[in-house]
C-alpha positions as CSV (number, residue, x, y, z in Angstrom):
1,X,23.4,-13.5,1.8
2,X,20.6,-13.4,-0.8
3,X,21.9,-10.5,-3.1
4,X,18.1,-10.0,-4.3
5,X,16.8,-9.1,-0.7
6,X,16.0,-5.2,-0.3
7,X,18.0,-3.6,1.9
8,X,15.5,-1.2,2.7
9,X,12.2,-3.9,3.1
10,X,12.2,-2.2,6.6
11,X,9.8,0.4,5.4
12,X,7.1,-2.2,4.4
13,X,7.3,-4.0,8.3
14,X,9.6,-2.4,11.0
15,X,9.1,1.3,10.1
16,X,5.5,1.2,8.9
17,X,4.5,-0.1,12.2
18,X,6.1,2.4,14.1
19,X,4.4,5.1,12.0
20,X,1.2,3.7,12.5
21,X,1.9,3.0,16.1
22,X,2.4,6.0,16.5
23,X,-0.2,7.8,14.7
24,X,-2.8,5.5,16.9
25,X,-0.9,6.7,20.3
26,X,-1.7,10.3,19.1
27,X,-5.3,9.9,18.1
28,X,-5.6,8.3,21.9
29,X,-3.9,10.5,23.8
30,X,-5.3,13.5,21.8
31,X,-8.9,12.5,22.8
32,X,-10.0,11.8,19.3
33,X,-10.6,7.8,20.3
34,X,-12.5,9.6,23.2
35,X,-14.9,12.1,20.5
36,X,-15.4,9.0,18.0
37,X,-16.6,6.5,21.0
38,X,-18.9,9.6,22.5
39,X,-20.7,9.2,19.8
40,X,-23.8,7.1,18.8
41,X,-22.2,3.6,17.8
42,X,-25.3,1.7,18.6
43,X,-25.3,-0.2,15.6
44,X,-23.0,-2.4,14.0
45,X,-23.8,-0.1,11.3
46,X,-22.0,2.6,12.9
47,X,-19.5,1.0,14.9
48,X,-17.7,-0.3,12.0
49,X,-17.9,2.5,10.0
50,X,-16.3,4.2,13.1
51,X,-13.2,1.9,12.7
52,X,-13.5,1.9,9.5
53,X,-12.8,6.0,9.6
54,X,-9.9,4.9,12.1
55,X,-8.1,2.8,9.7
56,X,-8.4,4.9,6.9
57,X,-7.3,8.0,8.7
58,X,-4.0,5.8,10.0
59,X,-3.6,4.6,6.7
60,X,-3.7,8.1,4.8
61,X,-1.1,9.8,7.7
62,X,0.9,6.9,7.1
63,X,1.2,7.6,3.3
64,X,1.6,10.9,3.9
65,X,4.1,10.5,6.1
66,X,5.9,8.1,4.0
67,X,6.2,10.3,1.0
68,X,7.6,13.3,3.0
69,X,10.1,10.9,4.0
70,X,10.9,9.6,0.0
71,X,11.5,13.1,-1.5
72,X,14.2,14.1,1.3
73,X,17.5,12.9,-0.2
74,X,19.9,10.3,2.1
75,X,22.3,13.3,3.0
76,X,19.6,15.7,4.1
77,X,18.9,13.0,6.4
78,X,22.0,12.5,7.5
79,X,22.3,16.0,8.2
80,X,19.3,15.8,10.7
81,X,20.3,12.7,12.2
82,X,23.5,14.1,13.6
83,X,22.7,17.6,13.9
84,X,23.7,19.7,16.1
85,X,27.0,17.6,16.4
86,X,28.5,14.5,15.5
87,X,28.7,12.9,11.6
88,X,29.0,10.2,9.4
89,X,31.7,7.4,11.0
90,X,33.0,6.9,7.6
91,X,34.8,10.8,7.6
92,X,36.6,9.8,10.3
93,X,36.8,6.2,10.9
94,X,40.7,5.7,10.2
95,X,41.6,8.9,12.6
96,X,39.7,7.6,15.3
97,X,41.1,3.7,14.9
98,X,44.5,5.2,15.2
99,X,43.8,7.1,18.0
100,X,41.9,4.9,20.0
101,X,40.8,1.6,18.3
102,X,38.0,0.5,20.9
103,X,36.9,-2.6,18.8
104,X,37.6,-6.2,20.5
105,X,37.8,-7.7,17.0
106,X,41.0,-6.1,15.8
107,X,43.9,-4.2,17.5
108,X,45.7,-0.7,16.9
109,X,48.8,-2.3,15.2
110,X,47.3,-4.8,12.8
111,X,45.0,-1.3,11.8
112,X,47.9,0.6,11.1
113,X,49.2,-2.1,9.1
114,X,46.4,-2.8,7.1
115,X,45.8,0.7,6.1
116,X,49.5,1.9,5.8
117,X,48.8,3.5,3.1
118,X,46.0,5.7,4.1
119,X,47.7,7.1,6.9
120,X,50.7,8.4,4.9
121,X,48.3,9.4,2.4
122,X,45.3,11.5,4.7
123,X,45.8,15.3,4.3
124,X,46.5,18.4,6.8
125,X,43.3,20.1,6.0
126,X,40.4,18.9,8.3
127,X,37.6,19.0,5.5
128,X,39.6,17.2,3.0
129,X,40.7,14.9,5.7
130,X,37.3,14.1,6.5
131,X,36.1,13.5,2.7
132,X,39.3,11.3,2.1
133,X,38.6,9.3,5.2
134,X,35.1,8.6,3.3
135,X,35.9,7.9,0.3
136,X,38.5,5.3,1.0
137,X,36.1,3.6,4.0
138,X,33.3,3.6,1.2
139,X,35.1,1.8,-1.0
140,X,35.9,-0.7,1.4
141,X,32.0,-0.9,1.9
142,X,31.4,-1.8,-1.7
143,X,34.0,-4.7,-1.6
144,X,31.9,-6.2,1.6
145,X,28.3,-4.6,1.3
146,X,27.0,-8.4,0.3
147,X,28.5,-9.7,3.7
148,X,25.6,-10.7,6.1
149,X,27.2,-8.7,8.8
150,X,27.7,-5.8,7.5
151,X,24.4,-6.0,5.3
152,X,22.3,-6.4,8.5
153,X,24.6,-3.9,10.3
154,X,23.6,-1.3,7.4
155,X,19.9,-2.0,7.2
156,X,19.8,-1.3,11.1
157,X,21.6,2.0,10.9
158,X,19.0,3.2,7.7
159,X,16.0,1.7,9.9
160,X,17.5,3.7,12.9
161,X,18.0,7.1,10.7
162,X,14.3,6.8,9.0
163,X,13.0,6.6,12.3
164,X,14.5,9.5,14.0
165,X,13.2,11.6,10.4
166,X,9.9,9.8,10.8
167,X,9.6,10.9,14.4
168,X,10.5,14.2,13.6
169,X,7.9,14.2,10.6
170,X,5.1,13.1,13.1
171,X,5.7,15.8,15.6
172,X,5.4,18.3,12.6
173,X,1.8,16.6,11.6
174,X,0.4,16.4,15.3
175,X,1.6,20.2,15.7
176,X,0.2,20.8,12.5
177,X,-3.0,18.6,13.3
178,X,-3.6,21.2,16.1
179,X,-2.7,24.6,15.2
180,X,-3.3,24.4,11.7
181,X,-6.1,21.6,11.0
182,X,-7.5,21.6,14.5
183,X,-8.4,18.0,14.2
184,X,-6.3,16.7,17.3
185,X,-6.4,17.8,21.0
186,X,-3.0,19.2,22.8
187,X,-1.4,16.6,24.9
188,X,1.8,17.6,26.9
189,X,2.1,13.6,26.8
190,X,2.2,13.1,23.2
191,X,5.2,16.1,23.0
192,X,6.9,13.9,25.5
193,X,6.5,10.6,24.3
194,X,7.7,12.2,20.5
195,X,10.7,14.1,21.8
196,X,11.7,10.5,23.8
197,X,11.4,8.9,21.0
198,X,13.7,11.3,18.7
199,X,16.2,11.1,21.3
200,X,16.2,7.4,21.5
201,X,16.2,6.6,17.6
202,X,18.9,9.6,17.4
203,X,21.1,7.3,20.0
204,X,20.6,4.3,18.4
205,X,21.2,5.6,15.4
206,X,24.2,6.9,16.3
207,X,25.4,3.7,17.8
208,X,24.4,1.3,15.0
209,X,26.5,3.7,12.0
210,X,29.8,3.3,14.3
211,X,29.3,-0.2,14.3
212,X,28.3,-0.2,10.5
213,X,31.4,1.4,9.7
214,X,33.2,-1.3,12.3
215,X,31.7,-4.0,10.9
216,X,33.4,-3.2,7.6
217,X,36.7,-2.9,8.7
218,X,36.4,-5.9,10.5
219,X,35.6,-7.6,7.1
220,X,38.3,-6.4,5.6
221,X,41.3,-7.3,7.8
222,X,39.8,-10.9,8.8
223,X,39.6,-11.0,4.5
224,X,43.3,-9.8,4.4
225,X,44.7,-12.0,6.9
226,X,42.8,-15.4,5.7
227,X,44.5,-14.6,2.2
228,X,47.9,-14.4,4.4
């Protein structure tokens, strides 16, 4: 793995395009393509300077869009992506394994082995049980976070999580496009295709931090038992 790659260059290909992707199905389905074409465009003149607007309009949104995203801090984020329920697999990665270990790539015993020590070690009360669970699953992280399996498993789950805030972040424009600005149409069909989208982005969110946290554990027993 080349320790100098950004872990978050997602922004500048992945999550850009689905921002501006977005931006252009709304000014479609809105009926603003439809206004800007009912115009005059006669002349190459005014054609291009009618794409020209286009671009410009994506590209400020997009900007816009991007720096509502930068001032919200990771664990605000966090906090929408697994609201109403749910929460970070690290707070409860170890109770879970002993419960139920459902990864292929390591069994219940050779868990409880590895991580003796944490189990005699977790405490009664939920909320420090949770933050304890954390703690010790994030320092694991740091000991394996150069690893190309876990690296790519953690740039999924942050592309995942800035895509369900992005989403969110878009619906708050268009409504705010209509109601307040009253530069976009109303379209039942962009609500949908928005609210899908959340849910979607929300699942797969979801789905790539449990195997981010997985991934991580896998690292560190295959680590422990090569040194053996």
């Amino acid at each position: 793995m080349d320790e100098t790659k950004n872990i978050k260059d997602y922004r500048d290909h992945e999550l850009k395009s689905y921002v501006i992707g977005n931006l252009l199905i709304i000014l479609l389905l809105s009926g603003t393509f439809d206004e800007i074409m009912a115009k005059d465009i006669n002349s190459f003149a005014s054609a291009f300077s009618t794409v020209v607007n286009i671009l410009i309009t994506s590209s400020i949104s997009y900007i816009f869009v991007f720096l509502m995203d930068s001032v919200i801090p990771g664990d605000v984020k966090f906090s929408i992506v697994y609201f109403p329920f749910g929460e970070l697999p690290g707070k409860t990665i170890f109770s879970k394994m002993k419960n139920d270990c459902k990864d292929m790539r390591f069994t219940e015993a050779e868990v409880l082995f590895q991580y003796e020590d944490i189990y005699t070690s977790l405490p009664e009360n939920q909320k420090d049980r949770k933050k304890y669970e954390n703690s010790k699953w994030n320092n694991l992280y740091r000991k394996y976070e150069k690893k190309s399996r876990v690296f790519v498993a953690n740039r999924d789950f942050l592309l995942c999580r800035d895509m369900t805030i992005m989403t969110v972040f878009l619906l708050g424009i268009y409504l705010l496009g209509i109601y307040g600005l009253q530069i976009f149409g109303f379209s039942r069909r962009i609500i949908a295709i928005l609210i899908i989208e959340y849910i979607i982005c929300n699942i797969a969110a979801r789905g790539k931090g449990e195997k981010f946290a997985y991934n991580v554990i896998a690292e560190d027993i295959f680590a422990s038992q090569n040194k053996g």
